[in-house]
N, C-alpha and C positions, 0 to 999 in steps of 0.2 A: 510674836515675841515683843514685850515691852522692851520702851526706851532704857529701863536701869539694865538692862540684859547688857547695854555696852561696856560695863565696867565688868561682867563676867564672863566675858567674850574673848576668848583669844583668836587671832586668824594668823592661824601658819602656812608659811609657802615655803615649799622646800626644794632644793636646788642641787642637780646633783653635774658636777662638773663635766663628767663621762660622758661620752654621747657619742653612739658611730654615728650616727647619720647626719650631726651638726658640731663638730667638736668644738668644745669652749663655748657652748649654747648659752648659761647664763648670761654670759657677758658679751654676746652678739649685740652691736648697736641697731639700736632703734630711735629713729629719732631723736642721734646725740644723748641717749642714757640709754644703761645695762639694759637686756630684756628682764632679768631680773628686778630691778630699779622698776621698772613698766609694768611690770604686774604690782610689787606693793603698792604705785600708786593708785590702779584700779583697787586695789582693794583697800586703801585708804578713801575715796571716794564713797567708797561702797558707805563708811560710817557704823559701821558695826562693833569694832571691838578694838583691842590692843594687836598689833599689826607685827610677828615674830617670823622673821627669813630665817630658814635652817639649811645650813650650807654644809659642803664635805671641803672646801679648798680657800686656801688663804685670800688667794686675789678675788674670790667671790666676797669672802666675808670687809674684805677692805672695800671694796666696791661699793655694796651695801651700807656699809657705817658712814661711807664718803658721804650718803646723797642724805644720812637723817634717822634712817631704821632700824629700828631695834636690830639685831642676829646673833646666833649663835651658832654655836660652829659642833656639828655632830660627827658622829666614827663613821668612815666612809665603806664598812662594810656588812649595813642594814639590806638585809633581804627585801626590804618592801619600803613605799612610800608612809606607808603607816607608823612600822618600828622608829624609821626618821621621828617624825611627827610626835611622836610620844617620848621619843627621847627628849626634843625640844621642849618639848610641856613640863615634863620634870625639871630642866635647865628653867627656864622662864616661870613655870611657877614651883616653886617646889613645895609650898603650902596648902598648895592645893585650893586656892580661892576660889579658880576659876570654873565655871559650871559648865560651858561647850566649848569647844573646839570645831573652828572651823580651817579644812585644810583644801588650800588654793594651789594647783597645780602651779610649778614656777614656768612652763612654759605657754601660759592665759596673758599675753600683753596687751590685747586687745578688748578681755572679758567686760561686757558689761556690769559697773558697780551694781545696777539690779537683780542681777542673776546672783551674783556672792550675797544679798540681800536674801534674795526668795531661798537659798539652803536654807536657813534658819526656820523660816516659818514652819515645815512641818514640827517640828520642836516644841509647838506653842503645845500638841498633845503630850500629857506625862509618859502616854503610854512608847512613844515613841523612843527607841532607841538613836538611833541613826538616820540622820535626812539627806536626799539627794534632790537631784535635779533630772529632768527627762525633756524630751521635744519629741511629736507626733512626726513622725516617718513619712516624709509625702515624698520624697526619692525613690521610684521603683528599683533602683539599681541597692540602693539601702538595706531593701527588705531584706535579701539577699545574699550581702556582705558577709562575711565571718568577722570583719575589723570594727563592723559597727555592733557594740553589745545592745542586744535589744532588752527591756525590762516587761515582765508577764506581771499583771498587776490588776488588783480588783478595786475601780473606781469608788475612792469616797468623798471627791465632790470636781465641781467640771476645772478644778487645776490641782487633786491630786491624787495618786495612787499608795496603794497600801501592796508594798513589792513582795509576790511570792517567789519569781526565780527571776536568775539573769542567765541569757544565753545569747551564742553567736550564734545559733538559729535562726530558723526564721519564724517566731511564736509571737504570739498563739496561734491555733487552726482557725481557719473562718472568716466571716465577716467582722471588719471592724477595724479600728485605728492600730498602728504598731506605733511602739516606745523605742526613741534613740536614747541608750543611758549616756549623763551626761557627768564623770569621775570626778565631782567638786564634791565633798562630804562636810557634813556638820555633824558634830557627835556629843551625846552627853560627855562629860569627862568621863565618869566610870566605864561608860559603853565602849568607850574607847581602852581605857585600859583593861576591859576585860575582853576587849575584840584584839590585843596586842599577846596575850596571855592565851591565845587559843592557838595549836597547831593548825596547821594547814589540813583543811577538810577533804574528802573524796572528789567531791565535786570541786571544788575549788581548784584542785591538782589537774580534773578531768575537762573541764571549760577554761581553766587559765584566768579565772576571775576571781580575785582576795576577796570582793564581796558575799561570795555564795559560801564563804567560812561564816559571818553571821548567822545567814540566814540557816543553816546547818545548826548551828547552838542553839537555833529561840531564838534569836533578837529579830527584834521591829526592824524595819527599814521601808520609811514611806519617802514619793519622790513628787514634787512642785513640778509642775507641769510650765516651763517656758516657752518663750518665740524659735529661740533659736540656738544651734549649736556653736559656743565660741570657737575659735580659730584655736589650734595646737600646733604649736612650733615644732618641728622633729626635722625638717628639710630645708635646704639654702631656699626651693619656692616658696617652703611654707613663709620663712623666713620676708622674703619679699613682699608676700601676701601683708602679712604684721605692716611693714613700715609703708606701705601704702595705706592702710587704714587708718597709722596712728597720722601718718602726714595730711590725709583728706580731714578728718577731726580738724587738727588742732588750721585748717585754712578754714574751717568753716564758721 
């Protein structure tokens, strides 16, 4: 992806206040700012594009304006990370200038700014719809998981795959590397608004994965091959986890 791509770049992180298993999860401190606040600025790091928080709740969206970033504030009741997402794009651009989207989970506080980098690159193909992220499975217990989506995918070069399905199997048969899907997307604008405009697919309904409604329609979806899988916040440990990384960082 060229450097002028920064000015057609959007990077949305969306933030949903709700959470059994961490209530008030945005605004959990980390290292003396929101976990929200912590991921923008990874992905302000990152250098990619124009940087839009999409929130469902007031003290999220004040929180966020407090520390500098952009936000908008969307109807809190989107069935999916995506319909967010694209609701915010309409809000933020509504002229539609911008050519990708890229959407950062809001509980990545610790994500490497290279990895929100590496979505993009599959993108550099026209043919590509929709770019993701993956890491090679060397966890035996992984393979195995239902929680880990693994990606089935036909090698076109040694950092990326061209995604035929995703599944909480444990695929493909045989010999060979497995794929941990890793839910960071980058989208054409259109692909995106025609992957918002599709119902929910058989399979999609049937593996619990919004991805496999793409690949259901036709669309591309190739995925960058990284080091390693970021941290997700969902649990007071995970949570723990987070502020000792960002604490080790910033004494180093």
């Amino acid at each position: 992806m060229k450097n002028s791509a920064f000015d057609r770049t959007l990077v949305l992180i969306p933030a949903r206040m709700a959470s059994t298993r961490l209530p008030g999860k945005p605004l959990a401190d980390i290292a003396g700012l929101p976990m929200i606040v912590q991921v923008a600025k990874r992905a302000e790091e990152a250098q990619v594009g124009r940087i839009i928080v999409a929130v469902d709740h007031q003290d999220v969206y004040d929180a966020v304006a407090a520390a500098g970033f952009d936000v908008v504030m969307t109807r809190g009741d989107h069935q999916s990370g995506s319909d967010r997402i694209f609701e915010a794009v309409q809000k933020a651009d509504p002229d539609a200038k911008m050519d990708f989207v890229i959407n950062v989970q809001g509980d990545l506080p610790t994500i490497e700014p290279e990895a929100v980098r590496a979505s993009l690159r599959p993108l550099d193909n026209p043919s590509t719809d929709i770019a993701t992220l993956t890491v090679v499975i060397t966890d035996e217990h992984e393979k195995t998981n239902p929680n880990v989506v693994k990606i089935v995918g036909s090698p076109l070069s040694a950092t990326r795959l061209k995604a035929l399905y995703f599944t909480r199997a444990t695929a493909p048969y045989g010999n060979g590397p497995l794929y941990h899907h890793i839910g960071l997307y980058a989208y054409r604008r259109a692909a995106l608004e025609k992957f918002v405009s599709l119902g929910p697919s058989a399979l999609e309904k049937r593996e619990s994965l919004e991805q496999l409604r793409a690949l259901e329609a036709g669309m591309r979806i190739d995925a960058e091959i990284v080091d390693s899988v970021p941290l997700g916040v969902d649990t007071p440990a995970d949570l723990e986890k987070a502020r000792a990384i960002l604490f080790a960082r910033a004494s180093s």
